[in-house]
N, C-alpha and C positions, 0 to 999 in steps of 0.2 A: 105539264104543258111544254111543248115543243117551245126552244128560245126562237128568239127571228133572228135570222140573220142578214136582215136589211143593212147596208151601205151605207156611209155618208159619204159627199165629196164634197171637200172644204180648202179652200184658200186661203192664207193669212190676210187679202184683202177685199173677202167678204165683207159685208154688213149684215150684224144677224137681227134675225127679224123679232119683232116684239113676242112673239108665239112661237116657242121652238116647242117641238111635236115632241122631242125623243134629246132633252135633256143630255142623258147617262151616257149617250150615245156620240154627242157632241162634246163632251169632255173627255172622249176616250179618244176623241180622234186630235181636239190641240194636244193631249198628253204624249201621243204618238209623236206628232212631230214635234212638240220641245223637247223631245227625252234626246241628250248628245250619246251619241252613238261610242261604244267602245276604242275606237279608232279617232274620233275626232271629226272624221273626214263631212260631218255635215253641220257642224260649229255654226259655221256663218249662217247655214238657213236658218236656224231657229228663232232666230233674232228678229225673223220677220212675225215671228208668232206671238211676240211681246205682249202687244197692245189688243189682242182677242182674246187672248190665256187674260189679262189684268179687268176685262167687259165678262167675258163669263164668270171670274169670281165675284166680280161687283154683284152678279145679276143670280148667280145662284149659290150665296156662299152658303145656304142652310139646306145645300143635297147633302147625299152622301155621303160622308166621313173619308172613307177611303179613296173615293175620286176627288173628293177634293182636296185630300193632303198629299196626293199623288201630282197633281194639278200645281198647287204651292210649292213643292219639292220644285220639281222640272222648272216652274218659271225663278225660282228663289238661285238654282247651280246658272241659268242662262244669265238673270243680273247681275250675278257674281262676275260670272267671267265677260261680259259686257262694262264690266268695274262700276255698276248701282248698287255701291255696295249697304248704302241706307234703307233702302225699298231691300234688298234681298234680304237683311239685318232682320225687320219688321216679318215678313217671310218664317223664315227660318225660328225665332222667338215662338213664331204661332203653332209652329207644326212641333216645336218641341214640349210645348204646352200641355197642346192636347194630347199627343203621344203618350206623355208622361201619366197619363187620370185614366188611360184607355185599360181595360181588362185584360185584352191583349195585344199588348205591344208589337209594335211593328219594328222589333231592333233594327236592323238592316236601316230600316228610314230613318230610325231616332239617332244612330248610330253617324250618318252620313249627314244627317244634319249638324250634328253638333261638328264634323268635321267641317263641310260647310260655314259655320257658323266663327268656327277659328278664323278661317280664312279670310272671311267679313273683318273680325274685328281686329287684325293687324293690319289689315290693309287702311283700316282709319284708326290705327295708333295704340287700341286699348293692347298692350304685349298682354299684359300680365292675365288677362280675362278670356285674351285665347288661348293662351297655355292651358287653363285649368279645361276649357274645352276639347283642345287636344288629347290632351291627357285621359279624359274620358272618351275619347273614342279608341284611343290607343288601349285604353284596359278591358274595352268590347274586341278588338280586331287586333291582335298584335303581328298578323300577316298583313298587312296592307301598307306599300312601300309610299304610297303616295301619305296616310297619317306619319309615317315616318320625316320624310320632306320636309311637311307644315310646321310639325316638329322644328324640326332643323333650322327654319325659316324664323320662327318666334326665336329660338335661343340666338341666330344670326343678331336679330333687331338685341337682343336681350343684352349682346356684346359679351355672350358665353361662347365665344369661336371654335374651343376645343371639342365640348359636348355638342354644338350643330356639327362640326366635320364629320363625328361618329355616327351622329346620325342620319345627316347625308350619303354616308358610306352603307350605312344600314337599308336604306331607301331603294339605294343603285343596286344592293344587292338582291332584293327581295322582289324587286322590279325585272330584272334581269332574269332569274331563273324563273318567275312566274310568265314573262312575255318575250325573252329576247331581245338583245339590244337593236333591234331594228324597230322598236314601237312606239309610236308615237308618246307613249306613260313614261318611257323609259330614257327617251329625248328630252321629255319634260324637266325629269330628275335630273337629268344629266346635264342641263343648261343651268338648273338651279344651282346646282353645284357650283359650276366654271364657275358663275356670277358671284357666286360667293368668294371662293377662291380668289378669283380679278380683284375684287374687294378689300381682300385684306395682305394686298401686295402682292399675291403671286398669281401675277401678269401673265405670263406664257400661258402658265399648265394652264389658267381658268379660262383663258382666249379659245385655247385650243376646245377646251372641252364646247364651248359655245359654238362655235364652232362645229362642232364634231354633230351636236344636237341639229342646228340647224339643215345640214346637211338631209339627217336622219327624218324632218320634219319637213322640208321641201322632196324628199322621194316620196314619203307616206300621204302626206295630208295636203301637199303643191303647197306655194312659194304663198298664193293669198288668202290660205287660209289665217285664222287672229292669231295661233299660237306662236305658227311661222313667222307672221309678220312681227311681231309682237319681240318674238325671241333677235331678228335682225335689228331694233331700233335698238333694243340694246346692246346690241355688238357695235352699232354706229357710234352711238354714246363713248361707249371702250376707245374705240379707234378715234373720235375726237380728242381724247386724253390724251391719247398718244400722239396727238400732230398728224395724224394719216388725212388730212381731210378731206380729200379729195375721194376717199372710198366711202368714207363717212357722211358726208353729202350726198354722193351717190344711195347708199342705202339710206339714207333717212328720205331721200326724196321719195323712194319705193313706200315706204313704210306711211307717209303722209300721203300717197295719192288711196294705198288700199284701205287705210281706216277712214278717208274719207268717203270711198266709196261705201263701205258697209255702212259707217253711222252719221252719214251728213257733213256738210261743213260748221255747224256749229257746235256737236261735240268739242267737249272738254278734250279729250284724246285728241279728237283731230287738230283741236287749236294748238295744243302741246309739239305736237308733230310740225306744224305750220312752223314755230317759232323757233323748235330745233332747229330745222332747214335756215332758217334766217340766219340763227346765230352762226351754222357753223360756214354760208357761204361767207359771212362778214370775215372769219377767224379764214378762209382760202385766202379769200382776196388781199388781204392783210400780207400774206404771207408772201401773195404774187409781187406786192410792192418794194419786198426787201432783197 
């Protein structure tokens, strides 16, 4: 039998209807647009696809296997870097589950999730529960600069500075020769790095390197895109340490009007941002009075 090759056209602010005809077809299409693209450069839209990607699993978690762990992935990396990182947590558990009993594994996705899944569980503190995560995707993928990073990022928290340098060195390099230091993966690293570096004293080189990323990340993916913006709050931060305040307010002010615009005014992030801006016009004006 001939497949169809019927259409859908879908917005993220559709409301779907209690009878949807073609299922398989409407989870191919939010899969589409939450999947972030190699380059980044469509980050921010996805995020509008949240809350229809979270109603179509409510509504058909018992299709398909592979469309719906396909489905879970993409919405589990978009709450990730959205920083949900509890909901993605839940996510990512699920798809590792079932991957794990399945006849034939889908490495690639079990693999990417537990990577995933590291990255979840540093960002709310568990070090030691990502590493062993890491670590298992690292023993699936030993080319992938980015498990490298995450790597590097747990040993940073772990207060092993020598073994995260190496392996941030290992990251930049594996990134580099796979995409070129013009790429947005590779600005990523590259900023991870600086931030480290800034970190543990050595101010210049790590500025620079932040620096150097953002640059690479404002020609590739523009100035408002989250990585961009994301990677400048923390250069503000830097530069308030340093007394610079006035550039420091400046870009924090950028950095709180675009994550407000993506995620509302009452995000956590955005609140975060709001209250930087406070503190550090307090710490200008201080400054003006002496």
């Amino acid at each position: 039998m001939r497949k169809s090759t019927q259409k859908i056209s879908l917005s993220p602010k559709d409301k779907l209807s209690s009878i949807i005809e073609n299922p398989e077809m409407l989870i191919k299409e939010v899969i589409k647009n939450l999947s972030i693209n190699s380059n980044f450069t469509n980050l921010n839209n996805t995020f509008l696809w949240i809350d229809i990607a979270k109603k179509i699993l409510k509504r058909h978690s018992d299709f398909s296997d592979k469309h719906i762990l396909s489905l879970k992935y993409n919405l589990a990396t978009v709450l990730c870097n959205k920083s949900d990182y509890i909901n993605a947590k839940k996510l990512l558990n699920d798809i590792i589950r079932v991957c794990s009993v399945q006849k034939k594994v889908d490495k690639k996705l079990l693999t990417n999730s537990y990577y995933y899944l590291s990255i979840v569980l540093r960002r709310l503190g568990d070090f030691e529960n990502a590493k062993a995560n890491i670590l298992y995707a690292l023993d699936q993928s030993k080319n992938n600069g980015n498990y490298y990073c995450e790597y590097a990022e747990i040993l940073f928290k772990l207060d092993k500075h020598e073994e995260a340098k190496s392996n941030y060195e290992i990251a930049l390099e594996i990134c580099l020769i796979k995409n070129g230091s013009s790429h947005p993966s590779s600005a990523n690293i590259l900023f991870a790095y600086g931030y480290f570096l800034a970190s543990i004293g050595k101010k210049n080189i790590g500025m620079k390197k932040m620096n150097d990323a953002y640059s690479i990340l404002e020609n590739t993916v523009g100035n408002t895109n989250l990585y961009s913006v994301r990677v400048l709050g923390h250069i503000a931060n830097f530069l308030c340490l340093e007394k610079k305040y006035d550039k420091a307010f400046r870009n924090m002010n950028i950095v709180f009007s675009c994550i407000g615009n993506l995620f509302g005014s009452n995000n956590i992030e955005t609140i975060t941002c709001k209250n930087n801006c406070a503190r550090i016009l307090i710490k200008l004006k201080n400054m003006a009075k002496l």
